[in-house]
N, C-alpha and C positions, 0 to 999 in steps of 0.2 A: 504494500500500500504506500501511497506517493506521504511523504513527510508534510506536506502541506496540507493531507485530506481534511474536509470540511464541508461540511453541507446547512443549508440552512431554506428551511422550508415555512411553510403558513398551513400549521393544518388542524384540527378540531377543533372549531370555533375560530378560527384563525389566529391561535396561538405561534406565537415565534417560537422555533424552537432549533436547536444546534446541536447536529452532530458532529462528533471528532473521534475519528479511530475505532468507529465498531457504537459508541459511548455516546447517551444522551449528555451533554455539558450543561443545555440552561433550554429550560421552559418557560415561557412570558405568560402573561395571562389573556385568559382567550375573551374573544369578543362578546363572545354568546354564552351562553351557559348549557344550553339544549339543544340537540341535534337530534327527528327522529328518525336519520339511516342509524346513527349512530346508539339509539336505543333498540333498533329491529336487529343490527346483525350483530353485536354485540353487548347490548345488557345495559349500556349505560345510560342511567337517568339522569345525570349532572355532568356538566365540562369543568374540571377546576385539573389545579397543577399537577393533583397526584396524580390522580385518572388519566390525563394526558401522555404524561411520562411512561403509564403503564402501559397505555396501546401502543405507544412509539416505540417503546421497548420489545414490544410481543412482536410488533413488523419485523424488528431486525433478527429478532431468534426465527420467525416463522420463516419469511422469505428473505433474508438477508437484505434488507433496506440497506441503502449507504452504504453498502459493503461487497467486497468482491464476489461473494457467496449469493448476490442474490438474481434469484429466480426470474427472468423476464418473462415467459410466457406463462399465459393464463388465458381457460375458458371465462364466460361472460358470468362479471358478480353480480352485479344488478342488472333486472328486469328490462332497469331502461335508465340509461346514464348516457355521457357524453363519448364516453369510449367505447361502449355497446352500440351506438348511431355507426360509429366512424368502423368499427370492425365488421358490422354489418355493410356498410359502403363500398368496402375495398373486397367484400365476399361476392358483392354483386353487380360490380363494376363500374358504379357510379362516381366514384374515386378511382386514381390511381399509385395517390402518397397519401402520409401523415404529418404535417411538421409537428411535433411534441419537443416536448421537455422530459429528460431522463436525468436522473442523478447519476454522475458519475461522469455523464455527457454532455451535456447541457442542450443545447436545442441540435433537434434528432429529426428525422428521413426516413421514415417506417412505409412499408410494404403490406406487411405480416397480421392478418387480423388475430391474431394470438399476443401479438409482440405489442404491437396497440391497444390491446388490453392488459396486459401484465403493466404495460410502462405507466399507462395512465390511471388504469382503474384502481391503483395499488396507492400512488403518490402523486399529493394535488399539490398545487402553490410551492412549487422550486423557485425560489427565490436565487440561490447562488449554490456553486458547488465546483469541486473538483475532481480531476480525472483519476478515475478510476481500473485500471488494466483490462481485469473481468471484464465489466461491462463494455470499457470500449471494444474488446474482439467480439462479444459477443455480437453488440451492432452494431459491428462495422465500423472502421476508423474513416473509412469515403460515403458512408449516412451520416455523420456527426458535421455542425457546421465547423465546429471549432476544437478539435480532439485533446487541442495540448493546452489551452484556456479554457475551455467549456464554456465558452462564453454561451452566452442564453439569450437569442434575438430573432425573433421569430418571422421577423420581417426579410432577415437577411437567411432564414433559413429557406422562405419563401422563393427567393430569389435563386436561391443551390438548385432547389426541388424543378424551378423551370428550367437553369443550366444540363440539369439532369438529362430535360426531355420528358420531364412530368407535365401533363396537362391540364389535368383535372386533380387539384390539390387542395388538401382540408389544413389549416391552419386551427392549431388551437392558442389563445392568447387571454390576457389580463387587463391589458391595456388598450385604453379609447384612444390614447395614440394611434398606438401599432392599429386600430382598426381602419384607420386613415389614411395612414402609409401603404395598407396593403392592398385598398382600393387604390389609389397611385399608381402602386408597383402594375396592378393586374390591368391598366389603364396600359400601359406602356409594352406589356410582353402580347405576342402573336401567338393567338390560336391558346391559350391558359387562363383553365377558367380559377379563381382562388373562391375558394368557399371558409366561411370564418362564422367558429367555433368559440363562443368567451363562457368561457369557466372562471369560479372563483372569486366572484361578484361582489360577497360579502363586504359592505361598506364602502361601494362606490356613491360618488358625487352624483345627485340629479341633474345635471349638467353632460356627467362621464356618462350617464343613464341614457340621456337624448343621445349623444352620438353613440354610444353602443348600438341604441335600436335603428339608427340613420344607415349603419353600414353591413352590420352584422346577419349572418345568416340564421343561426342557430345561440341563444342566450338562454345559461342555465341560473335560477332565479337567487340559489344560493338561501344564507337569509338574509339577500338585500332586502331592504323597504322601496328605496328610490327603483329597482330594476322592476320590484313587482307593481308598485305605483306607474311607472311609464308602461309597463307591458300593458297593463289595465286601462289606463284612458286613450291608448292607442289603439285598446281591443284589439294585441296583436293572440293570433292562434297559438296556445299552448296546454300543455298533458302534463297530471300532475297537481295532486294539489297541497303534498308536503312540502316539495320541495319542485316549484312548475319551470318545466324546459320552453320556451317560446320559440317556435320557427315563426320566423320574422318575414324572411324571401317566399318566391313558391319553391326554391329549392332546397331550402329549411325545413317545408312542410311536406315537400316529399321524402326529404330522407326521415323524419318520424314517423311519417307514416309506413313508411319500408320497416323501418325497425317495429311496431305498432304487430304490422301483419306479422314479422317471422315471430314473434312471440307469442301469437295468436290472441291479439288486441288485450286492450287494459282492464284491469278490476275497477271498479267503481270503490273509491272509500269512503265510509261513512265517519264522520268526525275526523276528519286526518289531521295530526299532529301536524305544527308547523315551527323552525326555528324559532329561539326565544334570546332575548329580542330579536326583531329585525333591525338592523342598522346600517 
């Protein structure tokens, strides 16, 4: 493992938190208190520092999070997520890349609807990180934008994926920036369509809300307030009422409904938990 290993992600409740060398170092305190994926597949009624640390901990024993040991490929965890759409995409051709974000690699060039799910469905909000050996062979050191800084930029991964000879490409991203840029970018290249994907919502601006919904194809509601407030008086179409995904484009709402059908449509919920607070 490289002497500088370090990782630093945003996840349960959007907790900061720091790995170093295998080893949780510091947990921040999370935004939200309640999540309920996070009380269905794992038990948890409350988000605080201990709880955190313990499922952060259980990642890295289960599948080697942030560590050379861990596991890339994975079948579908939830019903219906962001990474579940995009591995269904690339099963049925509607895609032909992924740009993500991997720990180890930082923004990534996926194929694989297995590897698409392992990378994503496992670890949300990579904020920063370091290269990792494992993981880069595993995907590829000519999938990675940036192998020897891992730098994390999703717009310039955007840009590889067309170099590639990728056509029809899903970007996953954070920022109302990069939603900007990427309509730019897909302005400028021939014959490449860029389809865009924002995860990890929690606590955006109603301002970063409006241009999310301006450019974006597919917006996962997270527990913003401001994303589900604009999804709502925009009446854009969206599934879900814990935690609601909005396709925004018609090619937003085709690809949920492609995911929709292979799962052989949604349960209806009665009283569905929602993030506490929204913020």
């Amino acid at each position: 493992m490289y002497k500088s290993d370090q990782h630093v992600i945003e996840a349960l409740g959007k907790s900061k938190i720091i790995i170093k060398d295998g080893k949780v170092i510091r947990v921040g305190e999370p935004e939200i208190d309640y999540c309920p994926l996070f009380e269905k597949y794992r038990g948890i009624k409350k988000l605080d520092k201990e709880v955190i640390r313990e499922n952060i901990e259980f990642r890295i024993e289960d599948f080697g999070m942030c560590t050379p040991n861990r596991i890339l490929r994975m079948k579908d965890f939830l019903s219906f997520g962001i990474s579940e759409i995009l591995s269904t995409l690339l099963e049925e051709g509607l895609i032909d890349s992924v740009v993500a974000v991997c720990e180890g690699c930082g923004t990534v060039i996926l194929t694989d609807p297995e590897l698409v799910q392992g990378v994503g469905g496992r670890v949300s909000g990579l904020v920063s990180t370091t290269p990792i050996k494992g993981i880069i062979e595993s995907v590829g050191s000519e999938n990675i934008l940036d192998p020897e800084q891992c730098e994390i930029d999703q717009v310039k991964g955007a840009r590889k994926a067309a170099d590639l000879g990728y056509k029809n490409i899903a970007v996953t991203i954070v920022s109302a920036n990069d939603v900007k840029k990427l309509r730019d970018l897909e302005k400028n290249l021939k014959d490449v369509n860029i389809y865009i994907f924002v995860v990890h919502t929690t606590g955006v601006s109603s301002e970063d809300a409006e241009t999310l919904f301006d450019h974006a194809d597919i917006i996962t509601g997270c527990a913003s307030k401001s994303i589900r407030k604009t999804g709502e008086y925009k009446e854009i179409f969206s599934v879900g009422a814990s935690i609601p995904i909005y396709g925004v484009t018609k090619a937003g709402k085709k690809f949920i409904d492609l995911r929709i059908q292979k799962i052989g449509g949604l349960k209806d919920k009665k009283d569905a938990k929602i993030p506490k607070p929204l913020v």
